[in-house]
C-alpha positions in Angstrom: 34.4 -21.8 -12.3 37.8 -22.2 -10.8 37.5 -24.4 -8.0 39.1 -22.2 -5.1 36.4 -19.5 -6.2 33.6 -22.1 -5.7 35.3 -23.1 -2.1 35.4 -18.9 -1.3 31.5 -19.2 -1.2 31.5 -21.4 1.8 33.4 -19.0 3.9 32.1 -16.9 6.7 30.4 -13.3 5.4 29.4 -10.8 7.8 27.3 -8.7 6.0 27.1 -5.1 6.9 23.0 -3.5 6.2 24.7 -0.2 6.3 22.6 1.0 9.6 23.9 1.3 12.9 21.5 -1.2 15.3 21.6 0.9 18.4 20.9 3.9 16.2 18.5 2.7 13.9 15.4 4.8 15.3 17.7 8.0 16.3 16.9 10.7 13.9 13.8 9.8 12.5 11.2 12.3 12.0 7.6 10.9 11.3 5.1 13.5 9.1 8.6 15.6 8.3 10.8 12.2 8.8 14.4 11.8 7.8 15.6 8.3 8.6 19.2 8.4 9.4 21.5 5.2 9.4 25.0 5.6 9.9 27.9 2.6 10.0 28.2 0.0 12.3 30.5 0.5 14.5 31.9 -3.5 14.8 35.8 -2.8 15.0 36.2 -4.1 11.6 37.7 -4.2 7.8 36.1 -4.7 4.8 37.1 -6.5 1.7 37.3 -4.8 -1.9 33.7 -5.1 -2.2 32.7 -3.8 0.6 31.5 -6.7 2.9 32.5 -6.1 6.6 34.4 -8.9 8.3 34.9 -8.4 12.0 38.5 -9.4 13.3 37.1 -12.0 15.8 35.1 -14.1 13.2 38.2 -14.7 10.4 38.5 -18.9 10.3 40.2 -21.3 8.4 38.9 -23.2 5.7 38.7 -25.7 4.7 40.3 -27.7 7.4 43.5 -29.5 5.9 46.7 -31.2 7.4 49.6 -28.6 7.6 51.6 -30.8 4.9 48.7 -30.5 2.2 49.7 -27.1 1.2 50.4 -27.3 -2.2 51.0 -23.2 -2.8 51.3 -21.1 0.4 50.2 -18.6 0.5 52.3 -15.3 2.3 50.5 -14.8 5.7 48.8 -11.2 6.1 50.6 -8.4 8.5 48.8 -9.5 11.1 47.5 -13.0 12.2 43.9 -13.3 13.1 42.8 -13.4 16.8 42.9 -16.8 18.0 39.1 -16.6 19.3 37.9 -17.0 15.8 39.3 -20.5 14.7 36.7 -22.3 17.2 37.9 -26.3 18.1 35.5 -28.5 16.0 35.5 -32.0 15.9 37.2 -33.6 12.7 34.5 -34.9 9.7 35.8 -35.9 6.3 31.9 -34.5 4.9 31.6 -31.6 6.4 34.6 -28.9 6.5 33.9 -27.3 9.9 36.8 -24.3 11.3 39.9 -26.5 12.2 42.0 -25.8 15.4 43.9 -22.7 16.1 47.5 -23.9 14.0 51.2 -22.7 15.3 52.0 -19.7 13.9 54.9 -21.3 12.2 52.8 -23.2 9.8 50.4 -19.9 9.1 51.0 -20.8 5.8 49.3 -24.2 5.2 45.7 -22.6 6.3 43.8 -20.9 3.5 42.6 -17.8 5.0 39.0 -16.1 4.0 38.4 -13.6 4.1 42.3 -12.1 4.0 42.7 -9.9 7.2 43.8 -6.4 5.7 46.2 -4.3 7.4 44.3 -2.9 10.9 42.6 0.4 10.6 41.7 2.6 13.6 38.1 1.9 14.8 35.7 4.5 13.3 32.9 5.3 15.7 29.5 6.1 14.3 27.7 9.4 14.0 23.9 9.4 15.5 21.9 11.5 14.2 20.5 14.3 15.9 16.6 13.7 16.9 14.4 15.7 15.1 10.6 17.1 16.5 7.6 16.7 14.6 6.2 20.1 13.3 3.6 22.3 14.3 0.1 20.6 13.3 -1.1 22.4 10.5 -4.9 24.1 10.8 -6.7 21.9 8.7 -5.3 18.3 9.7 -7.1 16.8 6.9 -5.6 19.0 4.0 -1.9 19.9 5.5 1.0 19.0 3.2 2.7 16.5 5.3 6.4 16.8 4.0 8.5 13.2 2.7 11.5 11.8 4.9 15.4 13.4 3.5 17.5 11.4 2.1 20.7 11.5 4.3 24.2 11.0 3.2 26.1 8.3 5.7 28.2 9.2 8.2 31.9 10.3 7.4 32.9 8.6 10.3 31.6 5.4 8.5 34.3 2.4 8.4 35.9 2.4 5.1 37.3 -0.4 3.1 41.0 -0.9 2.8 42.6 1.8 -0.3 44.3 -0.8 -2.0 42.6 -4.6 -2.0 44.4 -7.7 -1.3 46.3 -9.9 -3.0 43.7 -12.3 -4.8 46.4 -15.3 -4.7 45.6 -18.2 -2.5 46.5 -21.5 -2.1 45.1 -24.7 -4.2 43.2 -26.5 -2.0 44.4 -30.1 -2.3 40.9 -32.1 -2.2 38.6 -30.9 -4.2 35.1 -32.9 -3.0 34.3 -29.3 -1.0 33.0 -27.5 -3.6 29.9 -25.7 -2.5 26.4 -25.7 -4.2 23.7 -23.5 -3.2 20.5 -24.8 -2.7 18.5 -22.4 -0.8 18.3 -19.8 1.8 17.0 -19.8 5.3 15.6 -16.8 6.8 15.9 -15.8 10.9 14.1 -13.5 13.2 11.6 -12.4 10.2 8.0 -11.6 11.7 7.0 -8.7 9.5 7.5 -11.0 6.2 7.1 -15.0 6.0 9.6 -17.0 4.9 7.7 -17.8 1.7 7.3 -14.2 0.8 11.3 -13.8 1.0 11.9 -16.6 -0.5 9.5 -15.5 -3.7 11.6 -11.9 -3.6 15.2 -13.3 -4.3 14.6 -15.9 -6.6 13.5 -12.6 -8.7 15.6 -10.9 -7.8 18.6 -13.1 -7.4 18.1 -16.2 -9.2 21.3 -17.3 -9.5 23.5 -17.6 -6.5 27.0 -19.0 -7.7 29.6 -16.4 -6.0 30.1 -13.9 -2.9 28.4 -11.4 -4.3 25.2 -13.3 -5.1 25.1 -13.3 -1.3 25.5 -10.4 -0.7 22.8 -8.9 -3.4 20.4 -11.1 -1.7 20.9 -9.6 1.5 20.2 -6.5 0.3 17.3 -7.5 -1.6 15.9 -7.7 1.7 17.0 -5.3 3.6 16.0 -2.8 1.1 12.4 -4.8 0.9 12.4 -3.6 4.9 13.3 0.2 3.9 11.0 0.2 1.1 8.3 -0.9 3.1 9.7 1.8 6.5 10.7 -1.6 8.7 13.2 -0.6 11.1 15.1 -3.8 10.6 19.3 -5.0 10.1 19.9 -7.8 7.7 23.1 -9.9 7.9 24.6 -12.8 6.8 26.3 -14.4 9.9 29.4 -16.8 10.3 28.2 -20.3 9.1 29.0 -23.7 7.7 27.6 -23.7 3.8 28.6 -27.5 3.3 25.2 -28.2 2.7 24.4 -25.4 0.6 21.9 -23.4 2.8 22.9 -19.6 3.3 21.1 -18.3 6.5 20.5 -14.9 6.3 19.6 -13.2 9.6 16.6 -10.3 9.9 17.0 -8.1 13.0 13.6 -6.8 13.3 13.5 -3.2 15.5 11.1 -3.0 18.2 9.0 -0.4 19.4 9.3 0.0 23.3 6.3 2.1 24.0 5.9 5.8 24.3 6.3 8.3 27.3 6.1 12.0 27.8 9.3 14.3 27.3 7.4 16.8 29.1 4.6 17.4 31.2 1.3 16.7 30.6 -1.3 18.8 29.5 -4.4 19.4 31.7 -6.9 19.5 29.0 -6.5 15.5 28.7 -6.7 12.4 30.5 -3.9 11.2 32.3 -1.5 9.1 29.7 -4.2 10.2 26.5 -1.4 10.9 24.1 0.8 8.0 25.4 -1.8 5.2 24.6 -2.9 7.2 21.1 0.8 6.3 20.1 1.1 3.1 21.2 -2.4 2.3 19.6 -1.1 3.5 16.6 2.3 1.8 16.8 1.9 -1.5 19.1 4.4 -2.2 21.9 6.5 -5.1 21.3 5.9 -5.0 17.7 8.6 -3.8 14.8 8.9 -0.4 14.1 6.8 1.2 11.1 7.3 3.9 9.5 3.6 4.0 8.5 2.2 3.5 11.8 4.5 6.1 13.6 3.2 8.1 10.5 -0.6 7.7 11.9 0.1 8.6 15.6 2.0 11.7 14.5 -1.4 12.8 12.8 -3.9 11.8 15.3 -1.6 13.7 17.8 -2.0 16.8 15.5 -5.5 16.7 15.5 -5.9 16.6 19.4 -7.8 20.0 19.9 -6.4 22.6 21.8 -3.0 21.3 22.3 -0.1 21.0 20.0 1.3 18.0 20.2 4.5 16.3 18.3 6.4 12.7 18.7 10.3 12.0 18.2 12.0 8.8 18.2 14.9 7.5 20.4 16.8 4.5 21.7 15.3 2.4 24.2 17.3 0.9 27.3 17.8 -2.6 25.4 19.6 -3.0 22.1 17.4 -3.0 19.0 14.4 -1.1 21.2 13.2 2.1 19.5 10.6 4.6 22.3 9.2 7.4 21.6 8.9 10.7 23.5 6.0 12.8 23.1 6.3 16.7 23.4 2.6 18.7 24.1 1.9 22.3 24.8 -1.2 23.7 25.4 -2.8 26.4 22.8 -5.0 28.6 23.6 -8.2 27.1 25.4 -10.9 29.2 23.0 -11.2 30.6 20.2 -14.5 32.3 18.1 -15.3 34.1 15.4 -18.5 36.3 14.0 -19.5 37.3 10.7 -21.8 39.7 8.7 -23.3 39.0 5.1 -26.1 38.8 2.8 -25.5 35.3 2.0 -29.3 35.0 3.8 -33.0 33.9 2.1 -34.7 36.8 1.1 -38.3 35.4 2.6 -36.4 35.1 6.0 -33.7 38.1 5.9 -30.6 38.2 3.4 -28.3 40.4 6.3 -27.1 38.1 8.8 -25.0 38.1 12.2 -23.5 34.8 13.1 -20.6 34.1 15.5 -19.5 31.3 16.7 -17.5 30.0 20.2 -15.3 26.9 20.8 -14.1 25.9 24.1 -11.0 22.8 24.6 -10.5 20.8 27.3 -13.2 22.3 29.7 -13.7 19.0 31.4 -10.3 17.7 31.4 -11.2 15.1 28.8 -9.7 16.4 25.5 -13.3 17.6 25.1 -15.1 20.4 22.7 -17.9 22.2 23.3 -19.3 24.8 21.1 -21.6 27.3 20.5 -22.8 29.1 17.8 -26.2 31.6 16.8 -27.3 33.1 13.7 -29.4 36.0 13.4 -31.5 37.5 10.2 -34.7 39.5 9.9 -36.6 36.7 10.2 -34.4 34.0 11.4 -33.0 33.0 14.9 -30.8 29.6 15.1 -28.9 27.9 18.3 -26.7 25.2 18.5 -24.9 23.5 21.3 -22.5 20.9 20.7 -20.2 18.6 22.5 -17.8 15.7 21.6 -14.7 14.3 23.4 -12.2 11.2 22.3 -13.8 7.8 22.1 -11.0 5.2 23.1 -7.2 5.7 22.1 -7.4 5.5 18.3 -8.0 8.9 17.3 -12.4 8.4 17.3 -14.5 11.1 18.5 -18.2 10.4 19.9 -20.7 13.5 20.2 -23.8 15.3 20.1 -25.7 18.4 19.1 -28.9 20.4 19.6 -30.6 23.0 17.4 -33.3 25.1 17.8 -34.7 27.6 15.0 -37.1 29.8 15.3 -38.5 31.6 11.7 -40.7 33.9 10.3 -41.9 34.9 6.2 -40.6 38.6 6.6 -41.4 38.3 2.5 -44.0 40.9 2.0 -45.4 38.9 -0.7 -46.5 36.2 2.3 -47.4 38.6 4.7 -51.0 37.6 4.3 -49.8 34.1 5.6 -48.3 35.0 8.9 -45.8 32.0 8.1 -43.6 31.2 11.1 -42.8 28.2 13.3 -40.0 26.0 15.3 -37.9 23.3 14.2 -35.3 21.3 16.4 -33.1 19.2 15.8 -31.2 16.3 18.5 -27.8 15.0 16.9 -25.8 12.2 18.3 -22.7 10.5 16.2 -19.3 9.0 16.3 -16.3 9.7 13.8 -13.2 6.7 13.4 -10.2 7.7 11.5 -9.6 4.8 9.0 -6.4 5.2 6.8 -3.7 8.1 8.0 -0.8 8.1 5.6 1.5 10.7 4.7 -0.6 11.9 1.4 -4.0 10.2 2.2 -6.4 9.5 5.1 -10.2 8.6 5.2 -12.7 9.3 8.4 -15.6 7.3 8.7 -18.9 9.2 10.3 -21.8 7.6 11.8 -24.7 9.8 13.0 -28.3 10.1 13.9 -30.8 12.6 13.9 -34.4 13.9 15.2 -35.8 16.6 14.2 -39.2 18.1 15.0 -40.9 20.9 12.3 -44.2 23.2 13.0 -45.0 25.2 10.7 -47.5 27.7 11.4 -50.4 29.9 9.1 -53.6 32.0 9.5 -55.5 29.1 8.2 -53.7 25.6 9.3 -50.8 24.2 11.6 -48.5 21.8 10.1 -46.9 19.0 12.1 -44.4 16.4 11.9 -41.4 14.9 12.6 -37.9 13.6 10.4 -35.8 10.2 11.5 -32.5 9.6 10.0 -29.2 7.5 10.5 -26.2 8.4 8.2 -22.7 7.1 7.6 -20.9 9.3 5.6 -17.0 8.4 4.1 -14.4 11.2 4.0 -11.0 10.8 2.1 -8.4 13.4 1.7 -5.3 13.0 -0.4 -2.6 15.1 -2.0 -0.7 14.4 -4.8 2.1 15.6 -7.1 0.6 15.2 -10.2 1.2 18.4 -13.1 2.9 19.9 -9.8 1.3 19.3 -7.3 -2.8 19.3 -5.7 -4.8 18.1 -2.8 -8.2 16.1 -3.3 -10.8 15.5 -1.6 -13.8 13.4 -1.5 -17.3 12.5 0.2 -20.4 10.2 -0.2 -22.4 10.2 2.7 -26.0 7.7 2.7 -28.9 8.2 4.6 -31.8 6.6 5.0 -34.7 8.3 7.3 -39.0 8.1 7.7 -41.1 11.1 7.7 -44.1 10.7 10.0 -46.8 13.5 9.6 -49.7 14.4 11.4 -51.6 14.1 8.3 -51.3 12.6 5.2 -49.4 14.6 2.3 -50.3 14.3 -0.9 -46.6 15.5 -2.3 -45.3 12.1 -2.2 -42.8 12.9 0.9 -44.3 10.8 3.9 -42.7 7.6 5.1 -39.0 5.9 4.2 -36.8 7.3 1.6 -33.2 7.1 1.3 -30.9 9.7 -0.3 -27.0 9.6 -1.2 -24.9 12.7 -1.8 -21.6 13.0 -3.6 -18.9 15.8 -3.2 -15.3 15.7 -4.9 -13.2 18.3 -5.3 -9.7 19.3 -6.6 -7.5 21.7 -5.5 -4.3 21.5 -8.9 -1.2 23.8 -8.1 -0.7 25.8 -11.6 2.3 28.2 -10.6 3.4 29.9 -7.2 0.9 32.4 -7.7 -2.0 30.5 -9.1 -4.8 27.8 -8.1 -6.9 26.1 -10.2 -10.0 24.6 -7.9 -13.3 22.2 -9.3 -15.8 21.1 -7.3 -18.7 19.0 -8.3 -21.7 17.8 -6.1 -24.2 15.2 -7.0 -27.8 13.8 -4.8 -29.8 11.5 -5.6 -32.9 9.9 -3.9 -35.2 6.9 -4.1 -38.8 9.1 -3.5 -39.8 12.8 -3.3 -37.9 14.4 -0.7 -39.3 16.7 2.1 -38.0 20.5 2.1 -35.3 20.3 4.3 -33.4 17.4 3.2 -33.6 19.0 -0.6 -30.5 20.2 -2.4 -30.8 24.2 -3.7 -28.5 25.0 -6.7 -28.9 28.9 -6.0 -27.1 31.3 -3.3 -23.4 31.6 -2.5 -22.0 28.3 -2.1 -23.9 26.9 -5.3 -24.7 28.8 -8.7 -23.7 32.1 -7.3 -25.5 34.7 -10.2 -29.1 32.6 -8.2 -30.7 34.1 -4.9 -29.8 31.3 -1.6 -33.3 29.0 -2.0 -33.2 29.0 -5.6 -34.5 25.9 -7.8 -34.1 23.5 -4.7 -35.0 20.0 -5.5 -34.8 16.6 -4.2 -32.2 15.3 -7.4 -29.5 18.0 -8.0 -26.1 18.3 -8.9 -23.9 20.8 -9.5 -20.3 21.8 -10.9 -18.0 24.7 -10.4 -14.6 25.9 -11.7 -12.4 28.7 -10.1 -8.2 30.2 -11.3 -7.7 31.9 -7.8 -4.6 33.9 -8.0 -2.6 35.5 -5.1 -1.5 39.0 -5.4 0.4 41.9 -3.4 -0.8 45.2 -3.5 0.9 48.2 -1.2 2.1 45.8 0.9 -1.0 43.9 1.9 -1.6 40.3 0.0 -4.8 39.8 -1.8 -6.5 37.1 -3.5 -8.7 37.8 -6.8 -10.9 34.3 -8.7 -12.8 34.4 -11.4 -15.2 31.4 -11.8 -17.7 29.2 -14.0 -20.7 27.6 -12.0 -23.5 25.3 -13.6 -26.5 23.2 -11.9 -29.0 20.7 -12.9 -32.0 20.6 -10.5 -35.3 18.0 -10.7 -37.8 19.4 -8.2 -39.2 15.9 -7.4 -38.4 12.1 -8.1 -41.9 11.5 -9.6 -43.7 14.8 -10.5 -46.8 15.5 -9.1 -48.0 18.6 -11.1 -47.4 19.6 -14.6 -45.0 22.6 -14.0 -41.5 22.1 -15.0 -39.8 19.7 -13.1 -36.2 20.0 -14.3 -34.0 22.7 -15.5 -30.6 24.3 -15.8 -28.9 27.3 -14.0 -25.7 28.8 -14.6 -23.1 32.2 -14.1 -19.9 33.4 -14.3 -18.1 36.2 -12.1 -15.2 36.9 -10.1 -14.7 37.9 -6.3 -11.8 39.7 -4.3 -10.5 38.7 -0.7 -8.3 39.9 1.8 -6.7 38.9 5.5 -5.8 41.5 7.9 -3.3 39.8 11.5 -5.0 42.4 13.9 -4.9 42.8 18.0 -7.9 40.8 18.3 -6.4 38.0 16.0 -7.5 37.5 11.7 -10.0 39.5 10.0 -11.5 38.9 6.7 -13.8 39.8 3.8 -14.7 39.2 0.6 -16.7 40.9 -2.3 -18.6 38.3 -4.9 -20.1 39.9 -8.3 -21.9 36.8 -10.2 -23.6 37.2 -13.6 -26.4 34.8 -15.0 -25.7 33.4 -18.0 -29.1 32.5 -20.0 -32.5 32.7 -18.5 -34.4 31.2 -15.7 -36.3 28.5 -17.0 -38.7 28.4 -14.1 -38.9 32.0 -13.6 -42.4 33.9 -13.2 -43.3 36.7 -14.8 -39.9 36.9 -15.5 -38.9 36.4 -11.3 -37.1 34.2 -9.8 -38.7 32.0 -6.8 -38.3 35.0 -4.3 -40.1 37.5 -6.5 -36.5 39.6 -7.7 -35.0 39.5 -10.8 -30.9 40.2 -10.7 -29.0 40.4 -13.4 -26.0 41.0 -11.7 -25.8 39.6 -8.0 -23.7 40.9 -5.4 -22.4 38.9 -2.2 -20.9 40.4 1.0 -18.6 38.9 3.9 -16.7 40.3 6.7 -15.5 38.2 9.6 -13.0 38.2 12.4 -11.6 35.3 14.0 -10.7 35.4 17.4 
């Protein structure tokens, strides 16, 4: 290499990341984010390749007597400000900026980078600050949109049209050639110094000329951008005699969060100020991934709608953000008809159901719900409310039921009794990213059974503590689906009154699998698959048994249908949206199968395990209405192949259907 091209290296480079510092955080919009960075604004040129080199910080290397010029070289239109050659003390081993020379001997100093003709300062364009959307109405499954890409500014300082002249003069020693020997990294907290320094000698493992330099310093700043740092990387004035480049990492900082407007009176007093700055740390760097996490917990606040924007903060390089909320409605409800009931307790059912937000000022739920059949009357009350600032929930619930064997096949029996059932448990959101997030449950229950007859009583009592792991995630794969997934463990003891001989009293513990995939396969159509899986390590007592039959299982099967305590269970829809005079529709046709063993080890010689399956198709509508959504749906299910448990050629509840028919009709309030 020439030698004058090795002594270029050593020269001063101010290396432009191509974002604006004071407007770094301006513009971005987090769960629909576009991350806009527009040109700094510094008052100065660029060379031909695009490195900026502000006017103040031109010097003169390497230091040299006026008389050692061997070539001069023709000084540029106009001279560099006199602030930028800095007196230095003369060393004959280290070139440092010499003395600001007359301007009569402008030609003994070689001058890099060359000052090009001025240009008029080009101010920067900011970005106008976006809100976050509306939250969607099922948190867990909305489509949460990528950031834009955004073209830079127009307004952006652009290099010179024609470059300078390239000729410069022959240095007359030539002991200052420079050698690279490593880099040095400043103001870096979000990566080490060893984990930058493992990145460019990838991806830069040679460094022998100016734009070695400058790839590395974009190496890392686009590691930061990758990764959604707010950060500006540069490569400040500085002596390379020794061969160390420093390159300099501006981290962004978040300054906290405050309200834009005014607070809502369904939640505590700074509640969605603290849930961001749990999320995203004060004094920390901006990420894109945790301003990502308090845009969704701030969506899935009940009863408010709630959004976050970014914006400067009152110091240079501070990022705030301003949180928007606006109360919804405070309650909403629903009821519903449909023969989706047991036929021994009543296949018509009534159920409605009543949520109220923010009753106690707390960002707190309560709920209430009843179902009604023939032979079937169920309560529940429930309340939770926001544990901490992290997006975790604590509450509890109560049931009561009250039945009765309306089956006139048991009417010799006089079967009825009450149940009830006290809930506690606490939910903590553990990953929320843009295309995935996972909930973690924990929860307890009691419950109480009687069961009464003409010729005994039946008494006892259920104990179980569950944890439970929910992950949702959506994906782009053959274009496009959502997924979702969850394995919930419990373990619980069964205490009678007297001793069973089923197999069912004292500890057992039971895990049950759920994963199912939602795949895009046109604008029109939906492919969905579901499969559900229990196992358990003894015989299971009635209620915690898994049913294959009914309308949320093998749907050609009465509800209560070969229930067992190992089960599982597969189904495959193609729903398809239609229009129709107007008024939108939605038709499926579908393919369900189950696998059911009755008991873990058998305790009669009946069958223990079998097969169930059916085909059929069902048609759906919505109707917007003066009291708010109403909705129905008509099922027809056909079983394919017999009833290998059947009796006398009847199912478990005494019918026999060929062709099975489910009803539902609701409206949402």
């Amino acid at each position: 290499m020439h030698s004058i091209e090795k002594r270029l290296l050593s020269n001063v480079v101010w290396l432009g990341s191509g974002a604006v510092w004071r407007l770094l955080p301006a513009g971005m919009l987090l769960a629909q984010t576009v991350l806009a960075q527009t040109a700094s604004d510094l008052g100065a040129n660029r060379d031909a390749s695009g490195v900026v080199f502000p006017n103040a910080d031109w010097i003169r290397f390497p230091a040299r007597p006026n008389k050692s010029a061997a070539a001069p070289v023709t000084p540029p239109d106009s001279p560099p400000p006199a602030s930028a050659m800095g007196s230095t003390t003369d060393n004959p081993t280290t070139p440092r900026p010499a003395k600001a020379a007359a301007a009569a001997n402008n030609n003994d100093w070689v001058q890099f980078p060359r000052l090009p003709p001025p240009t008029p300062k080009a101010k920067p364009t900011t970005a106008a600050p976006v809100a976050t959307p509306s939250p969607a109405p099922d948190p867990a499954t909305a489509n949460t949109p990528k950031p834009a890409d955004t073209a830079p500014p127009a307004t952006a300082a652009k290099p010179p049209a024609t470059p300078p002249s390239e000729t410069v003069a022959q240095p007359a020693d030539n002991s200052d050639e420079f050698k690279f020997k490593r880099f040095r990294f400043q103001g870096n907290t979000v990566y080490s110094d060893k984990t930058l320094t493992q990145l460019l000698s990838n991806k830069v493992p040679s460094v022998k000329t100016l734009p070695d330099i400058q790839r590395a310093a974009e190496t890392v700043a686009a590691l930061y951008q990758e990764e959604g740092v707010l950060a500006r990387v540069d490569v400040l004035p500085q002596d390379l005699t020794e061969g160390v480049v420093t390159i300099t990492v501006t981290e962004g900082k978040f300054a906290g969060a405050r309200m834009e407007t005014a607070e809502s009176p369904k939640l505590p007093a700074d509640f969605l100020v603290k849930l961001v700055e749990t999320a995203q740390p004060k004094d920390t760097p901006v990420k894109l991934s945790q301003m990502d996490k308090a845009t969704m917990l701030l969506n899935e606040v009940p009863g408010v709608q709630a959004s976050v924007r970014l914006s400067t903060g009152q110091e240079e390089g501070e990022t705030v953000a301003l949180v928007q909320v606006k109360d919804k409605r405070p309650w909403d409800g629903q009821i519903t008809l449909d023969n989706t009931g047991s036929i021994s307790t009543g296949a018509y059912r009534f159920s409605s159901q009543y949520s109220r937000y923010g009753l106690l000022g707390r960002g707190d739920v309560s709920n209430v719900q009843y179902l009604h059949s023939n032979g079937l009357d169920y309560a529940r009350l429930g309340y939770s409310e926001p544990l901490g600032h992290g997006g975790a929930r604590w509450g509890s619930n109560t049931e009561l039921t009250k039945y009765t064997v309306v089956d006139p096949t048991y009417d010799a029996l006089d079967l009825h009794g009450p149940a009830t059932t006290v809930n506690g448990f606490v939910s903590q959101p553990l990953l929320r990213h843009r295309n995935i997030s996972s909930d973690l449950v924990l929860s307890g229950d009691h419950k109480n059974y009687t069961n009464y007859s003409k010729f005994s009583t039946t008494k006892y009592q259920l104990d179980s503590l569950s944890a439970s792991m929910q992950v949702n995630s959506q994906d782009s794969w053959m274009g496009g689906g959502e997924n979702s997934a969850n394995l919930q463990v419990t373990r619980g003891l069964v205490d009678y009154e007297t001793d069973k001989t089923d197999g069912t009293e004292g500890l057992f513990t039971k895990w049950r699998l759920s994963l199912n995939r939602k795949q895009k396969v046109d604008a029109a159509q939906m492919l969905m698959l579901s499969y559900q899986r229990q196992r358990a390590s003894r015989n299971l007592d009635s209620s915690e048994k898994f049913g294959i039959g009914g309308s949320g299982a093998v749907r050609a099967y009465a509800s209560g249908e070969a229930s067992g305590t190992q089960a599982s269970l597969f189904s495959i829809e193609l729903q398809r949206d239609f229009e129709w005079n107007k008024q939108a529709y939605k038709f499926s046709t579908f393919y369900d199968v189950g696998e059911v063993e009755k008991e873990k080890y058998a305790t009669s010689t009946s069958l223990n395990a079998y097969k169930l399956q059916g085909i059929g198709l069902w048609l759906g509508a919505s109707y917007p209405n003066a009291w708010g959504q109403s909705q129905w749906r008509v099922t027809w299910a056909r079983r394919l192949g017999s009833n290998p448990a059947a009796s006398n050629g009847n199912d478990a509840d005494g019918t026999y259907y060929l062709n099975r028919f489910w009803l539902s009709a609701s409206q949402i309030f």
